[in-house]
C-alpha positions in Angstrom: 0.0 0.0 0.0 3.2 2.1 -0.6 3.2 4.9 -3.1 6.3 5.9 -3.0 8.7 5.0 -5.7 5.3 3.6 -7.9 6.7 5.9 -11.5 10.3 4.8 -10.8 9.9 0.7 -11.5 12.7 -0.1 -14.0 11.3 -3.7 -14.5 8.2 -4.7 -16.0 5.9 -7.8 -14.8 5.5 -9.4 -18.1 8.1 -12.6 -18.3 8.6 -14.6 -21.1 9.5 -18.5 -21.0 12.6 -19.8 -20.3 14.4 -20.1 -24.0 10.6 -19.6 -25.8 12.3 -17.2 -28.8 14.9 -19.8 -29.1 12.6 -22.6 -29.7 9.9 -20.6 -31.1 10.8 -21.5 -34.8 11.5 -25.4 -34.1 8.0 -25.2 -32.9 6.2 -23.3 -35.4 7.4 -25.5 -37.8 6.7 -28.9 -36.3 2.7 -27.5 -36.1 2.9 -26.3 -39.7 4.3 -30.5 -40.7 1.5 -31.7 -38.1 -1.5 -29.9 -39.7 -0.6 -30.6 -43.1 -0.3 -34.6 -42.1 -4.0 -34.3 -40.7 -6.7 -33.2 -42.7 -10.0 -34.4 -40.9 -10.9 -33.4 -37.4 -11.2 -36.7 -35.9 -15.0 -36.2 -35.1 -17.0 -38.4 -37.5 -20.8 -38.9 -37.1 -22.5 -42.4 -36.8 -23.8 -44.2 -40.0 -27.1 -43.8 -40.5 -27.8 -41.0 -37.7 -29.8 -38.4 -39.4 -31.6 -40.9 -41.5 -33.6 -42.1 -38.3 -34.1 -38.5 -37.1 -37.3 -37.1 -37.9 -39.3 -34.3 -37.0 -43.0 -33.5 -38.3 -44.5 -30.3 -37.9 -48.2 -29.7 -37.3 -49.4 -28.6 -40.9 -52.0 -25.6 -40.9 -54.9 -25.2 -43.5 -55.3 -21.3 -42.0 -53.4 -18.3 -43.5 -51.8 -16.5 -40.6 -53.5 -12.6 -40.2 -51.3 -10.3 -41.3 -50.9 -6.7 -40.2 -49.6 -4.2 -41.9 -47.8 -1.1 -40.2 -49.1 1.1 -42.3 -52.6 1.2 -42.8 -55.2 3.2 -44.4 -57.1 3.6 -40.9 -53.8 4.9 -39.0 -52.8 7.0 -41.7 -56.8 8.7 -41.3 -56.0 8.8 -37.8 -52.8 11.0 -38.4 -54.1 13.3 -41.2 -57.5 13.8 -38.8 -55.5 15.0 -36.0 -53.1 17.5 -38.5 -56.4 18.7 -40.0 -57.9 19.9 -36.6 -54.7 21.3 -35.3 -54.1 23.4 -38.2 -57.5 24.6 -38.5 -57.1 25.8 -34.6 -54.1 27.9 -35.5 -55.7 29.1 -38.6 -58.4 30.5 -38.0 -59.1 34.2 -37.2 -59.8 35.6 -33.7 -63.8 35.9 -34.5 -65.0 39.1 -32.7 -61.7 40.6 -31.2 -60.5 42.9 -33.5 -63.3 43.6 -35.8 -63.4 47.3 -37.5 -66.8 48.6 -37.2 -67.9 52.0 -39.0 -68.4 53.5 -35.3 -64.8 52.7 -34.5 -63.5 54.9 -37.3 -62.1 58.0 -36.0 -62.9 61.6 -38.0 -59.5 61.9 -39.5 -59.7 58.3 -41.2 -62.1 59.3 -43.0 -61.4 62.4 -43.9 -57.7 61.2 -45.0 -60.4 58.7 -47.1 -62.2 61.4 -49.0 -59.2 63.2 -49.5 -56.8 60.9 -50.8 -59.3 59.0 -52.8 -60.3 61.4 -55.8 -64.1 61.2 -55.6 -66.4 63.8 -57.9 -68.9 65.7 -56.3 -71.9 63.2 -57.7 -70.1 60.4 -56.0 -69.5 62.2 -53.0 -72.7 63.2 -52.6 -73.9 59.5 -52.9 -71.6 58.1 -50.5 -73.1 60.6 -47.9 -76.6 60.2 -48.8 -76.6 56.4 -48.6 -74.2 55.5 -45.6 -74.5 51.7 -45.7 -72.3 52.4 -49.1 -69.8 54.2 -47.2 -69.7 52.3 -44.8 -69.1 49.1 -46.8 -66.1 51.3 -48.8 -64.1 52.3 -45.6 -64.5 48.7 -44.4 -63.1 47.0 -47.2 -59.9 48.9 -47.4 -57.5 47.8 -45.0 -56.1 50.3 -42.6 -52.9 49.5 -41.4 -51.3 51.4 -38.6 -47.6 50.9 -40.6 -49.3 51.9 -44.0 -50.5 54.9 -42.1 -47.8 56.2 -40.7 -46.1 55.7 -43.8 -48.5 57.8 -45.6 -48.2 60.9 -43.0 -44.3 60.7 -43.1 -44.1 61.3 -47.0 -47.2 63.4 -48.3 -48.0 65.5 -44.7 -46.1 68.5 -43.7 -45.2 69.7 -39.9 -46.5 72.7 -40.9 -49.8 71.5 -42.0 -50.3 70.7 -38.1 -49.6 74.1 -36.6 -52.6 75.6 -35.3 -51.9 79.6 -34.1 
């Protein structure tokens, strides 16, 4: 149970036989002459052994059921489930974020009027029959990012000061 002096062993514990390189050839070559002398193993079976061994197996009219992996039902399964996840993540939040004509602010749709060139006959039509107007502003999409990109290049800092 001494560690000291464990790294400095100058011999190893392997030995080798007394005078086995010396021999080693005399031997190698006698086993070489013995194997070429011999060329069966010396293990013969009886005469007549495997003619008297028989073995019968039960013989079955039936087809086994087979299953496939892979089947037309499973693969339902699989596409059922895919449908309805999809479908939950697909469709729109009903009722959350609607845009209504009440929830239009003045300016929208006077940034409408204005950018849209309307004549006064049409103008006068959208007024007079609201469910029209209505239907217009709703259609077009108003985008907070469109909308701010439309006040950055056509309006004017000057167009906002009020004395």
């Amino acid at each position: 149970m001494k560690k000291i002096g464990k790294h400095n062993i100058s011999t190893g514990g392997f030995k080798t036989p007394k005078d086995y390189f010396e021999t080693l050839e005399n031997n190698l070559i006698s086993e070489l002459n013995l194997r070429d002398q011999v060329s069966e193993s010396g293990l013969n079976i009886p005469d007549g052994y495997l003619e008297g061994f028989k073995v019968e197996l039960p013989k079955s009219e039936s087809n086994p059921k087979v299953i496939d992996l892979f089947n037309k039902k499973s693969w339902l399964y699989v596409a059922s489930v895919a449908a309805v996840i999809i479908f939950i993540f697909t469709i729109p939040k009903i009722g959350s974020n609607a845009i209504t004509f009440a929830s239009l602010d003045n300016d929208s749709i006077e940034n409408y009027l204005l950018t849209n060139d309307l004549e006064s006959v049409e103008l006068s039509n959208l007024i007079t029959n609201t469910t029209a107007f209505e239907n217009i502003i709703l259609e077009e999409t108003l985008n907070d990012i469109h909308l701010e990109d439309y006040l950055y290049e056509n309006i004017d800092v000057e167009d906002f000061n009020i004395e």
